[in-house]
C-alpha positions in Angstrom: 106.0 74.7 68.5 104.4 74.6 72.0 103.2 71.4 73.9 100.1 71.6 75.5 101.0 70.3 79.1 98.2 71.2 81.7 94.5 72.3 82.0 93.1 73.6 84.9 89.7 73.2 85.3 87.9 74.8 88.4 85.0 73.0 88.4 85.6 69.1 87.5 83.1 68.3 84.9 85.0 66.2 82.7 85.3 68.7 79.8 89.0 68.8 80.0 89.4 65.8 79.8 87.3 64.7 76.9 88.4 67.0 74.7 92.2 67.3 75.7 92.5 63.6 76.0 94.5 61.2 78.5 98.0 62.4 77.4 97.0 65.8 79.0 97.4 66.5 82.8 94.3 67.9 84.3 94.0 70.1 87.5 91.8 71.6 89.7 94.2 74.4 91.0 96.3 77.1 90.3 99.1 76.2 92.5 99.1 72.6 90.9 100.4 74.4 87.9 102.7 77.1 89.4 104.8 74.7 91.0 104.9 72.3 88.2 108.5 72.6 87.6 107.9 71.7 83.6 105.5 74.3 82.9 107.0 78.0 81.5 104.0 79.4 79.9 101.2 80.1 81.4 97.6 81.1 79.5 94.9 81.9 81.2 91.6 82.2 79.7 89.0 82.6 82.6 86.4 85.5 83.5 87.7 89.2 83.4 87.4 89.2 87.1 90.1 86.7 87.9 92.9 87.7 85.1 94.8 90.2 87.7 95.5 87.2 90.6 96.0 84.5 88.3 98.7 86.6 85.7 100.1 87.8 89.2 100.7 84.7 91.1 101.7 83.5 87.5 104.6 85.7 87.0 105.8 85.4 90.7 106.3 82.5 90.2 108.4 83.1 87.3 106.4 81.9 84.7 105.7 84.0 81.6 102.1 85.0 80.8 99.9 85.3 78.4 95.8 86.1 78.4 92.9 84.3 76.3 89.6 84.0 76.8 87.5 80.6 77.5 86.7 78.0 80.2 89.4 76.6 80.8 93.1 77.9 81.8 96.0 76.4 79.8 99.8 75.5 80.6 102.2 74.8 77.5 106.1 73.8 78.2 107.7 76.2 76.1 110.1 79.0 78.4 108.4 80.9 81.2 106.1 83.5 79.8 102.4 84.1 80.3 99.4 85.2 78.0 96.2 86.4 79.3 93.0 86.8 77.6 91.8 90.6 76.8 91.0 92.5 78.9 94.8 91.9 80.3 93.0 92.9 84.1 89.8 94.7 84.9 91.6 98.1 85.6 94.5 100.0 83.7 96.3 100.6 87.2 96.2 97.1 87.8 98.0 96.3 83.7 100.2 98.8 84.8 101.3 96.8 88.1 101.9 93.7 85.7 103.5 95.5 83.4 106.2 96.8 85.9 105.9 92.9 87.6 107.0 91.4 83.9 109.9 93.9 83.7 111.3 93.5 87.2 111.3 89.7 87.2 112.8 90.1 83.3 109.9 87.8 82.5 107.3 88.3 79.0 103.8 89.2 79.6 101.3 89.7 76.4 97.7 89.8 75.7 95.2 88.0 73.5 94.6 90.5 71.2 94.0 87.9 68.2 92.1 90.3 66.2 94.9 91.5 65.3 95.4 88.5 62.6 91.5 88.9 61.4 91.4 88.7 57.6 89.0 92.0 57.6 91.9 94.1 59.8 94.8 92.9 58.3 93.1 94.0 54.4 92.2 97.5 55.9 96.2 98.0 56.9 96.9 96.7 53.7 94.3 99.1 52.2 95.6 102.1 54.1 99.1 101.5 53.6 98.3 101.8 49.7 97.1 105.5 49.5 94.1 104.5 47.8 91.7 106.0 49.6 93.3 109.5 50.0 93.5 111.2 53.3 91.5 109.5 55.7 88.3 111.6 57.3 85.7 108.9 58.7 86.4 105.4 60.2 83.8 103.3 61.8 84.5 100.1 63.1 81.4 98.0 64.2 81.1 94.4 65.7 77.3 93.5 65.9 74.9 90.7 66.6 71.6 90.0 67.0 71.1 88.0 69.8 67.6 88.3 71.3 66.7 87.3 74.7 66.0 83.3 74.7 62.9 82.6 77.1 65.2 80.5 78.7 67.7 83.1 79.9 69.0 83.0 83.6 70.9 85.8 84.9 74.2 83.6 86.2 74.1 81.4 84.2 76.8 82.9 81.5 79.4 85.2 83.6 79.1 87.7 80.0 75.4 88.1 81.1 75.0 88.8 84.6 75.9 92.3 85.9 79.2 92.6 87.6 82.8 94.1 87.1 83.7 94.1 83.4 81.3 92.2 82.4 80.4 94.5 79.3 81.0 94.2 75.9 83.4 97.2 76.0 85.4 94.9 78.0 85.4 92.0 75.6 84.4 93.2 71.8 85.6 96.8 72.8 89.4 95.7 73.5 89.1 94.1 70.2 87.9 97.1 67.8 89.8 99.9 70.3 93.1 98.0 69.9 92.6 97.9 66.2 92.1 101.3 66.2 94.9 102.0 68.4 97.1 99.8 66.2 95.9 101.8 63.1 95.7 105.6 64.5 97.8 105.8 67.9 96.6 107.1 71.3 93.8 109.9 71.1 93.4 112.9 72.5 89.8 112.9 73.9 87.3 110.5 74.3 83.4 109.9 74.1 81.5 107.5 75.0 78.3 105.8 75.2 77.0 102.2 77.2 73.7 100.8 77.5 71.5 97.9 78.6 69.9 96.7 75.5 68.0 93.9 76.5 67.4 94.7 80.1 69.8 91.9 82.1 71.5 94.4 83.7 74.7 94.1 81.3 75.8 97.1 79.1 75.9 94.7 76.0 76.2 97.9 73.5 78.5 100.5 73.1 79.6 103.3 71.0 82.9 105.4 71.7 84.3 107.9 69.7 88.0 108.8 69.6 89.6 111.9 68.3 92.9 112.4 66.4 93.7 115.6 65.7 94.9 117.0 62.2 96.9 120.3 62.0 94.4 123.2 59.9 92.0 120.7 60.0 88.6 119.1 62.3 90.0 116.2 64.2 89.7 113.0 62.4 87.4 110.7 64.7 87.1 107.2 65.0 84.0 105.4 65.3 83.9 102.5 66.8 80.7 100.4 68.3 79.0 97.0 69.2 75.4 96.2 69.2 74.0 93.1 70.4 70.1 93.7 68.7 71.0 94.1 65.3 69.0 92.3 63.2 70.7 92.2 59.3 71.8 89.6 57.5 75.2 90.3 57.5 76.5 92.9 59.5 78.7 95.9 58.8 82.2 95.4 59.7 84.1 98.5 58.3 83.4 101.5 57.0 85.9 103.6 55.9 85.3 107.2 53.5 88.9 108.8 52.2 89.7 112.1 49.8 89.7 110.1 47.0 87.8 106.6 47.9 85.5 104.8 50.4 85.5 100.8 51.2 83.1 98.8 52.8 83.5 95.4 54.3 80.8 93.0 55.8 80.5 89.7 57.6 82.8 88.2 60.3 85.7 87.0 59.7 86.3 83.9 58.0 88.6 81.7 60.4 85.3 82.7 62.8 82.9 80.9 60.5 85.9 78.1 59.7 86.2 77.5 63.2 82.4 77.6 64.2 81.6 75.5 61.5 84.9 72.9 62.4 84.9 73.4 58.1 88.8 73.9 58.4 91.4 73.9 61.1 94.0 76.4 61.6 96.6 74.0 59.8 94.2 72.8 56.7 94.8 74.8 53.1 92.9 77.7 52.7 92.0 78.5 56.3 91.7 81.8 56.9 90.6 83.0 53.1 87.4 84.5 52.2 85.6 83.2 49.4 85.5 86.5 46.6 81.7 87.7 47.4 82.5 89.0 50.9 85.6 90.6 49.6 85.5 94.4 50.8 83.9 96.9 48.2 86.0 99.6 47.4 84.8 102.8 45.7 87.5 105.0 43.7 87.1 108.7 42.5 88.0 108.3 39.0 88.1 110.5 35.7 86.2 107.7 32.8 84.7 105.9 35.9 80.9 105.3 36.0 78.4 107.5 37.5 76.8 105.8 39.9 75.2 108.3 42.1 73.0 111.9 41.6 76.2 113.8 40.8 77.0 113.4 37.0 80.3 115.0 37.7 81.5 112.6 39.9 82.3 109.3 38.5 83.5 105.9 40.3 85.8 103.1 40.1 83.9 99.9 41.8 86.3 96.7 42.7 86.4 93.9 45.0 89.2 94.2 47.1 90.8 90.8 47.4 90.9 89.7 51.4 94.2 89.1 52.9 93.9 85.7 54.5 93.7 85.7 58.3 96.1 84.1 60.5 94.7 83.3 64.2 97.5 81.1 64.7 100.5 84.4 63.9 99.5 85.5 68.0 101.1 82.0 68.8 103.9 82.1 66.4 104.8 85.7 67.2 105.2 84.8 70.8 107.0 81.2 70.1 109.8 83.6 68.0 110.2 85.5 70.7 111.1 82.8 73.6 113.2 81.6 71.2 115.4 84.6 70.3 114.8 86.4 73.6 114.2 89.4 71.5 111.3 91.4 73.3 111.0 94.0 71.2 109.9 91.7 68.1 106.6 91.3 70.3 103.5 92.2 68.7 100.8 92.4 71.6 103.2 94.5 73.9 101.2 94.6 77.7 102.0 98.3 77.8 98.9 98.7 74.3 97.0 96.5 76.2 96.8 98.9 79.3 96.1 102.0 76.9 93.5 100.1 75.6 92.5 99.7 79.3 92.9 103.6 79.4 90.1 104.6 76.7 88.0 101.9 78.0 88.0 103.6 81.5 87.6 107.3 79.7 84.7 105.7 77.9 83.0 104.7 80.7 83.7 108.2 82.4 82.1 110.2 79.4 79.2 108.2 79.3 78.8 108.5 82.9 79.3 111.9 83.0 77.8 113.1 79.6 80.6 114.5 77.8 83.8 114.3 75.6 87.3 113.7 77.8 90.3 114.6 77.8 92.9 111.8 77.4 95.4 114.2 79.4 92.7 113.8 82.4 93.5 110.5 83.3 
């Protein structure tokens, strides 16, 4: 599919190197790889800070683009196109400005927005899609840790933990639950929001925004979603989701995570991507001849395990080589234009919690 031509690497450490191998070319600038007449795509996967020059000079020079995050900055010969980590830049004016750069220079720009492919999100589409649950009237999202301060800890050390711009985990875990939201339920039509310092560094590590859909003859339908980086339990909440007729529940990170972590599988071994049957979801069904489970005898439930769809990390990469191929922009998944209304909420997120109160998407 793609060939995996260049790494930049901005401080020379050897790291490239050692785990990219000789066949790889290694540099220590951008411009290196600009002008490197056989690179098309570029990724770039470096702190938030630096997404907005890098995709810029990127696509002036023609190249596509594409954002992901890590330490090092990629180049694949594949044809022209660039992929940036989320969050695409650390503003929404400045993902509109790259937006309106792709389109002039007739060049693709998309964003890293893998969790998209997640096992967990692609079984609550699934799970939507179906009807089971009845009209949706509570969503929570939730992507905690717990992740205490080490004694060791040095503000500077990890660009995530020491205070400066976008540096919180709305920036990073955020983009990942708001696109999923945005993905399932559209653009809002007000915003609240919450950020704090848990552990003191300086960093607004948690989160909590809500976003509000509204339903004719009805209360608006809001959307939970949050982060928390001190939340100690053994396996962690991911989705919550309460229907007319049904509720599911899912826990745990997603498998490919834990595959990946643990080097158990690799994105091209069988069964990557499946979850093992007791971290299936839990999905609870309204039913006449169900059991009574809870302090209403007149209620009765349907209990299942709701089989996982597998997770594909890999679909991002696939999605974007089938449309270099084809030329067919619209079969893009991650289209730059989500990535700055993601962007958008983040920014009206900060704002309420700044300010103390719900906001209208219209005041942007």
């Amino acid at each position: 599919m793609f060939v995996l031509h260049s790494v930049m690497e901005r401080t020379p450490r050897g790291v490239a190197l050692s785990v990219c191998g000789d066949s790889i070319k290694v540099v220590q600038t951008l411009d290196e790889i600009l002008t490197d007449p056989a690179v098309d795509l570029v990724v770039v996967s470096t702190p938030n800070n630096t997404h907005y020059s890098y995709c810029k000079a990127a696509l002036n020079a023609g190249k596509h683009g594409m954002y992901c995050q890590s330490r090092i900055q990629l180049a694949l010969t594949a044809i022209s196109s660039v992929l940036v980590e989320k969050p695409i830049t650390p503003t929404a004016a400045e993902a509109d400005d790259l937006v309106q750069l792709a389109k002039s220079r007739n060049l693709i720009l998309t964003v890293y927005q893998n969790r998209r492919w997640d096992s967990d999100f692609l079984t609550v589409q699934k799970l939507l899609a179906s009807g089971r649950l009845g009209e949706i009237n509570e969503f929570e999202s939730s992507y905690d840790r717990y992740r205490p301060l080490p004694s060791s800890f040095q503000s500077g050390v990890n660009w995530k933990e020491t205070p400066g711009q976008n540096n919180e985990v709305v920036y990073s875990l955020g983009s990942h639950t708001i696109d999923q939201a945005y993905v399932l339920f559209g653009m809002p039509h007000r915003v609240g929001g919450r950020l704090w310092d848990t552990r003191g560094i300086g960093v607004n590590e948690s989160f909590l925004m809500d976003l509000y859909y509204p339903r004719p003859h009805k209360s608006d339908l809001v959307v939970v979603l949050r982060a928390s980086i001190l939340s100690p339990l053994p396996s962690q909440i991911r989705f919550l989701i309460k229907g007319s007729t049904g509720s599911f529940v899912k826990y745990g990170m997603d498998a490919q995570d834990l595959q990946t972590l643990g080097k158990s599988k690799g994105a091209s071994r069988e069964g990557y991507g499946e979850e093992p049957k007791e971290t299936w979801g839990t999905l609870y069904e309204v039913k006449e001849g169900g059991k009574v489970l809870g302090q209403d005898p007149g209620v009765r439930y349907d209990v299942s395990k709701y089989e996982s769809v597998p997770g594909n990390a890999p679909g991002l990469y696939e999605n974007l080589y089938e449309v270099l191929m084809s030329g067919d922009r619209s079969k893009l998944v991650v289209k730059p234009e989500e990535a700055a209304d993601v962007l958008r909420l983040i920014e009206l997120g900060k704002k309420s919690s700044i300010e103390g109160r719900v906001i209208l998407v219209s005041e942007d």
